[in-house]
C-alpha positions in Angstrom: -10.8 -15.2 -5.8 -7.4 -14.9 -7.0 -5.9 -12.3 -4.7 -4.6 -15.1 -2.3 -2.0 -16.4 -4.7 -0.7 -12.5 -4.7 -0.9 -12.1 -0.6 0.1 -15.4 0.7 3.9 -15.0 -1.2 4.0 -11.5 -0.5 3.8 -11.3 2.7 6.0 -14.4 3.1 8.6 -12.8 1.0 8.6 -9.3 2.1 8.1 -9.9 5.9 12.0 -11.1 6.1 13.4 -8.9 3.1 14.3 -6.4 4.5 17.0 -8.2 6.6 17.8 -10.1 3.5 18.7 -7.1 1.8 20.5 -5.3 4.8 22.6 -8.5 5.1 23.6 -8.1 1.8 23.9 -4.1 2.0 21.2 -3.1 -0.5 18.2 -0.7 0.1 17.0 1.3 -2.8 13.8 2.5 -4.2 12.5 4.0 -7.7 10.1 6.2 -9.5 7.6 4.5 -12.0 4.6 6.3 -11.5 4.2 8.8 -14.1 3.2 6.8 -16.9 0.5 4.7 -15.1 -2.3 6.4 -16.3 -1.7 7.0 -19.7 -0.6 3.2 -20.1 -3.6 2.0 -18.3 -6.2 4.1 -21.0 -3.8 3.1 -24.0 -4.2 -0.9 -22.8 -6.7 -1.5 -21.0 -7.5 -1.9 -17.6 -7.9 -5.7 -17.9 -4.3 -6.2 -20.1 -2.3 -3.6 -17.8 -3.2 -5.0 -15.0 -1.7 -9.0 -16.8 1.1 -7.3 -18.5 2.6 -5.3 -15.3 1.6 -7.9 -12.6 3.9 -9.9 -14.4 6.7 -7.3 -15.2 6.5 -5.3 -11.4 6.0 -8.8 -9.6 7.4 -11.7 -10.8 10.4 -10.5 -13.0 11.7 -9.2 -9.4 11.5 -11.8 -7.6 12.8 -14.2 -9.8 16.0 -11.4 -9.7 16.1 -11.2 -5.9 16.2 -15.0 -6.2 19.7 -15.1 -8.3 21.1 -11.7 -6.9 24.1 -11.6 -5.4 25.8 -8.2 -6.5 24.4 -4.8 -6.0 23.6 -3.9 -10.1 21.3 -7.2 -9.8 19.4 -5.7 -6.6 19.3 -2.2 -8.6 17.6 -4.0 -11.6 15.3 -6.0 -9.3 14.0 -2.5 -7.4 14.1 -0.9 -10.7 12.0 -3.1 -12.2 10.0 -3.8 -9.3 9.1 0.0 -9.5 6.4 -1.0 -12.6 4.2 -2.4 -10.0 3.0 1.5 -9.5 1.6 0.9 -13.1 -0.4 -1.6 -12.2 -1.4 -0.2 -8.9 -3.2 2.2 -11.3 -5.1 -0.2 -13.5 -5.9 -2.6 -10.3 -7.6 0.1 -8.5 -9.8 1.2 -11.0 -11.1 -2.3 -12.3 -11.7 -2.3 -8.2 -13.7 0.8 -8.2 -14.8 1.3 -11.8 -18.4 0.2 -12.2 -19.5 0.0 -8.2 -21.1 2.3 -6.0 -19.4 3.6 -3.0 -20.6 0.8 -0.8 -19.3 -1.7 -3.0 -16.4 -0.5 -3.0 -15.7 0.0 0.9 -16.4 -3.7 0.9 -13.8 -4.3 -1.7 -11.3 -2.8 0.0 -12.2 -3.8 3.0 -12.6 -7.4 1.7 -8.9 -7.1 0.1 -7.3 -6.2 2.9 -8.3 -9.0 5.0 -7.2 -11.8 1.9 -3.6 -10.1 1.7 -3.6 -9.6 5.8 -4.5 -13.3 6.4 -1.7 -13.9 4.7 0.1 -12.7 7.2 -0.7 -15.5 9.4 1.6 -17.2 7.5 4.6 -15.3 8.9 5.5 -18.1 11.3 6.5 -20.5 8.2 9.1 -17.6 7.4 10.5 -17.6 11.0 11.0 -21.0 10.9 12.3 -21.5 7.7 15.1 -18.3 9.1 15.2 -20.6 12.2 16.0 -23.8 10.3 18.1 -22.6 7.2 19.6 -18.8 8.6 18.2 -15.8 6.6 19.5 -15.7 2.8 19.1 -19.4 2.4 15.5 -19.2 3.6 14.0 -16.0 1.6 15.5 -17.7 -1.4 13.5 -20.8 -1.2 10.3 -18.0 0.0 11.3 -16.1 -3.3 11.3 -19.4 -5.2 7.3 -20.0 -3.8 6.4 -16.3 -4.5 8.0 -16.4 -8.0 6.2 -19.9 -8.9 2.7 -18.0 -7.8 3.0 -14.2 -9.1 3.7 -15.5 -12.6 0.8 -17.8 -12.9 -1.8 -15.6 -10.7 -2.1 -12.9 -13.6 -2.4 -15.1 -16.1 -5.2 -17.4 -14.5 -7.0 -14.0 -13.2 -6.7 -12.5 -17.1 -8.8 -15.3 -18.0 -12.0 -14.0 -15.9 -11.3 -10.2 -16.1 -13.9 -8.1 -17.5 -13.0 -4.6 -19.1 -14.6 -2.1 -17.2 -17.2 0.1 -18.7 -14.8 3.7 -18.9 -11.9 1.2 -20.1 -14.4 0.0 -22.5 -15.1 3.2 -23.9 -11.5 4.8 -23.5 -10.2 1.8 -25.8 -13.1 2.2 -28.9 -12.2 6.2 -28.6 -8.9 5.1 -29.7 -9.9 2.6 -32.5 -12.3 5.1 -34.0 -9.5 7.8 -33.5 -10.8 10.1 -31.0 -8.7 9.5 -28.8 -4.8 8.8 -29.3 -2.4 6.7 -27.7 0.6 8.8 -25.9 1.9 9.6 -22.9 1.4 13.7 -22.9 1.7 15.5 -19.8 -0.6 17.8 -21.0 -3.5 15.7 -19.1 -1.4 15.7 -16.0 -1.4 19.3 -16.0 -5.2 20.2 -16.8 -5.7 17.7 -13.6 -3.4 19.7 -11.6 -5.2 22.3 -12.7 -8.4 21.1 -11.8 -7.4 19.9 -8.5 -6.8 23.8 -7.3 -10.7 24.2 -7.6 -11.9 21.1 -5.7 -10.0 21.1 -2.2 -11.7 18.6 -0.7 -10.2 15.8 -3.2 -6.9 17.6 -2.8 -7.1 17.1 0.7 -7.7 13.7 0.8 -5.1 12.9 -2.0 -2.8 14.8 0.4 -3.8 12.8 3.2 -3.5 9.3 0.9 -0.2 9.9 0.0 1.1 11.0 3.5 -0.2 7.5 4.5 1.4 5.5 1.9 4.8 7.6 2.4 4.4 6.9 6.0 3.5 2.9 5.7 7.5 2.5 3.6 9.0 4.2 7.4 6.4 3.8 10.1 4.3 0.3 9.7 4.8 -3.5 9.5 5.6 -3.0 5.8 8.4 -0.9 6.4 12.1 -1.7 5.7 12.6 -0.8 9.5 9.9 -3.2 11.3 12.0 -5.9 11.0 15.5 -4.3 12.1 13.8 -2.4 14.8 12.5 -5.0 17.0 15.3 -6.8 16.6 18.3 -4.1 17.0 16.3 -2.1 19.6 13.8 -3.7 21.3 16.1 -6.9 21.0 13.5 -9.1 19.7 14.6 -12.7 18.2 14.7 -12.9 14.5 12.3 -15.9 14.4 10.2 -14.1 17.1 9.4 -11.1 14.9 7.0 -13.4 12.6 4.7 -14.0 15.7 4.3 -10.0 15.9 3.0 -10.6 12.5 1.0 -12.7 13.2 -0.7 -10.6 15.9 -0.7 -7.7 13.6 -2.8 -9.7 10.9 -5.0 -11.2 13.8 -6.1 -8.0 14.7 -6.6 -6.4 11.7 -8.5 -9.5 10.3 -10.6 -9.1 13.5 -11.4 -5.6 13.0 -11.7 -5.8 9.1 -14.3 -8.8 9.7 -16.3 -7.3 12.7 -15.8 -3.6 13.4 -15.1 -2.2 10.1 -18.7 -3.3 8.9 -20.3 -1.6 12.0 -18.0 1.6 11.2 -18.9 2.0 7.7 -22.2 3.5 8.2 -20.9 6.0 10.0 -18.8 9.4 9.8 -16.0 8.1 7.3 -13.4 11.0 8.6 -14.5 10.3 12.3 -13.6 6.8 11.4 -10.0 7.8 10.0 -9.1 10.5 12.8 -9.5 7.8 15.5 -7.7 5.3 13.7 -5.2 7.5 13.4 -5.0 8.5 17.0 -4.5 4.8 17.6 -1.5 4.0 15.9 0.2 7.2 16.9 -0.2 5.6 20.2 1.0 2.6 19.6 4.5 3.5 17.7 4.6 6.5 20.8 4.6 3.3 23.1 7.7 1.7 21.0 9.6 4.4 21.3 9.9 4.6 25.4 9.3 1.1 25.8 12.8 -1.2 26.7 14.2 -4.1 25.1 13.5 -7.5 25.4 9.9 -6.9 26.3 8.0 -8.9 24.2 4.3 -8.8 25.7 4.1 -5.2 25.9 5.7 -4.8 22.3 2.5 -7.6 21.7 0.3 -5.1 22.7 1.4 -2.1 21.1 1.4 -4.6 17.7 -2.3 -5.0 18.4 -3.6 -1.5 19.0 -1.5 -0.5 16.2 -3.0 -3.3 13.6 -6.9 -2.1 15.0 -5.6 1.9 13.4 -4.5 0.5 10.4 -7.2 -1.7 9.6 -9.7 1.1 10.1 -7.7 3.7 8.3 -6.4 1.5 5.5 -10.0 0.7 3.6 -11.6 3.9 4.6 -9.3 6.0 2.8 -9.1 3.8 -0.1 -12.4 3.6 -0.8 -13.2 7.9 -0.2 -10.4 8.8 -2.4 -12.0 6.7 -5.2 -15.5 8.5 -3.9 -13.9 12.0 -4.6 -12.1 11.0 -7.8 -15.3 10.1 -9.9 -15.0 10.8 -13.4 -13.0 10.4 -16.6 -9.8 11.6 -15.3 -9.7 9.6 -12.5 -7.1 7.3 -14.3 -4.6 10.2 -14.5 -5.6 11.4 -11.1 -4.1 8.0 -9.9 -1.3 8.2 -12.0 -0.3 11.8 -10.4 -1.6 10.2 -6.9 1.0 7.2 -7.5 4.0 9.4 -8.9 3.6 11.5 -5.7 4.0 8.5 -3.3 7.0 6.7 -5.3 9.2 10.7 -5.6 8.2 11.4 -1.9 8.7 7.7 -0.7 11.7 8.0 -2.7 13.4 11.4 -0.9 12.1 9.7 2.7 13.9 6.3 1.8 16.9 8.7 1.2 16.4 10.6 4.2 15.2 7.4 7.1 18.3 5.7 6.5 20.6 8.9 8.1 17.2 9.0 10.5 17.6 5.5 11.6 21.6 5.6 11.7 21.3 8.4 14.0 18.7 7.3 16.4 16.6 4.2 15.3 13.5 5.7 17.2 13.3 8.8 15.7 11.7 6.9 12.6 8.3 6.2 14.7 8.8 10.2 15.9 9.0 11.4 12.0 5.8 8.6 11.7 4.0 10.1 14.1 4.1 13.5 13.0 3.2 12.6 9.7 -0.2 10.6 11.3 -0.5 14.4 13.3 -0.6 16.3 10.0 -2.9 13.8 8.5 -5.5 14.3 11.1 -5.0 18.3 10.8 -5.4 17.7 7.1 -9.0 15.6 7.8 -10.2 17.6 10.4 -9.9 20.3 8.0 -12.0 18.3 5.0 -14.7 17.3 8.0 -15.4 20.6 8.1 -15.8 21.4 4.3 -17.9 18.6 4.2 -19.4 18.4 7.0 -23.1 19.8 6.4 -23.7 18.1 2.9 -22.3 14.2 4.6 -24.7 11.8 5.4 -23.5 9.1 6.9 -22.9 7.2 4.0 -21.9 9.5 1.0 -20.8 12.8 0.3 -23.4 14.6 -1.9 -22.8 16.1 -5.8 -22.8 19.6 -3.9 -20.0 18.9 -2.1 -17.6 17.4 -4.3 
């Protein structure tokens, strides 16, 4: 219910920033990951989730509002970077206490609030149109700021623990469990992780995505940039290929995700895969100032990533069933923000050197991704139904 007031500023917000932030020369990313998990079983599920909201959401955007110097951008990304914290704590009040359907629907429900917001992109383009970049994402960042401090709070109010959060917190009243942030429980999951490949696979596969979303999708620090620098698209134009990209994804979320859901999960992943690898193929031959092709390659892309996005969500939550799924995400998270870290480091020289090498490195990061699933399709293949995967083969 309350996930619009977090999707409708975000998107607004981040659509433009990164030209924002390359007008001003600042790019940067940080690690935060590592201490997700333990924080989230010493606090709670239901107070992490307030306390970090607040802290990896609004504290930065109140920053990027008032920045005007590089140290007040580093502080902003730097403490933007406890968002991975609650990335840890929102996903399991998502999944903790449903069954695998339920949580398909979740995620599949999520992702079409935060992409309708998207639909929204058009105010952003006007509001670059009417007042020139800076000027406009600070009166966005002013909106977004207003809304990510007072959606936590109102949401705290109707959050329920969850069951394992429930039991993780009176452990540490009656003492047997203490508070810390070892890294011993990092390392017995590690462990673990050697003797069940098919969750390794598919965390491999989940972070490959997420690494490849911060270089290769509409999220990325590039989109923006590329369509205008390359394919020459006008600034305020770019907000109507959002809106295509959310009109499609809504559309597939809404009507063909349902249908796909009670079929072959990885089937459904490798062909949405093999879509957008078409798609950012197609904008990297395509010329400039071509604005309906660049339409369409926005839409077959968007149909890819609406599959993928909510069917890999939902089976790395399926495969991660148990006590230690809370560090599992933890490790899961750390691995994305160090990786998307060193590829942050790496795209820029990519992208100085030949802006559409960033959708060749994408694509061969979607190419390993499907090795990677065609590889668990066959471990799992004869225990799937089309629903679940079965005790015997996790």
């Amino acid at each position: 219910m309350f996930e619009p007031l977090w999707g409708i500023p975000y998107v607004l917000f981040n659509f433009y920033l990164s030209l924002y932030m390359k007008s001003l020369g600042v790019i940067s990313a940080i690690i935060f990951s590592f201490l997700g998990g333990p924080i989230t079983d010493a606090l709670g599920r239901k107070k992490t989730t307030l306390l970090f909201d607040i802290i990896g959401w609004a504290c930065p955007v109140i920053i990027y509002l008032f920045a005007k110097e590089f140290w007040m951008f580093a502080l902003a990304v730097i403490v933007n970077g406890a968002h991975r914290v609650t990335s840890v704590a929102y996903n399991l009040m998502v999944i903790e206490d449903s069954n695998n359907t339920q949580r398909f629907a979740a995620f599949n429900l999520i992702n079409i609030i935060n992409i309708s917001a998207g639909l929204l992109t058009p105010i952003a383009g006007l509001a670059v149109k009417e007042y020139g970049i800076v000027q406009a994402q600070r009166y966005i960042l002013l909106f977004s700021a207003i809304c990510m401090v007072g959606m936590p709070l109102v949401r705290y109010r109707y959050h329920t623990e969850t069951r394992i959060g429930q039991k993780i917190l009176q452990e540490r009243k009656r003492g047997k469990k203490k508070a810390g942030f070892s890294i011993a429980p990092h390392i017995v999951v590690l462990k673990d992780l050697v003797k069940k490949p098919t969750v390794f696979m598919i965390i491999v596969v989940y972070v490959l995505f997420n690494i490849y979303m911060t270089i290769g999708t509409h999220l990325s620090l590039y989109f923006a940039p590329y369509m205008s620098e390359v394919l020459k698209i006008d600034k305020p134009m770019i907000s109507l290929l959002g809106m295509a990209n959310s009109a499609t994804m809504i559309t597939t979320q809404v009507f063909i995700n349902p249908y796909l859901s009670g079929q072959n999960p990885i089937k459904n992943m490798i062909l949405a895969l093999i879509l957008q690898a078409i798609a950012l193929f197609s904008l990297t031959v395509i010329s400039g100032n071509n604005f309906i092709v660049v339409v369409l390659c926005i839409i077959v892309f968007a149909m890819g990533y609406g599959i993928f996005k909510p069917f890999v969500d939902s089976m790395l939550a399926e495969l991660t069933e148990g006590s230690t799924r809370a560090t599992i995400y933890s490790l899961v998270n750390t691995a994305i923000s160090t990786f998307s870290a060193l590829m942050g480091f790496v795209s820029g020289y990519i992208y100085d050197l030949n802006p559409r090498l960033i959708y060749i490195a994408s694509i061969a990061i979607l190419a390993f991704c499907m090795v990677v699933l065609m590889a668990l399709k066959r471990l799992l293949y004869d225990e799937y139904t089309d629903v679940e995967v079965t005790d015997t083969a996790l």
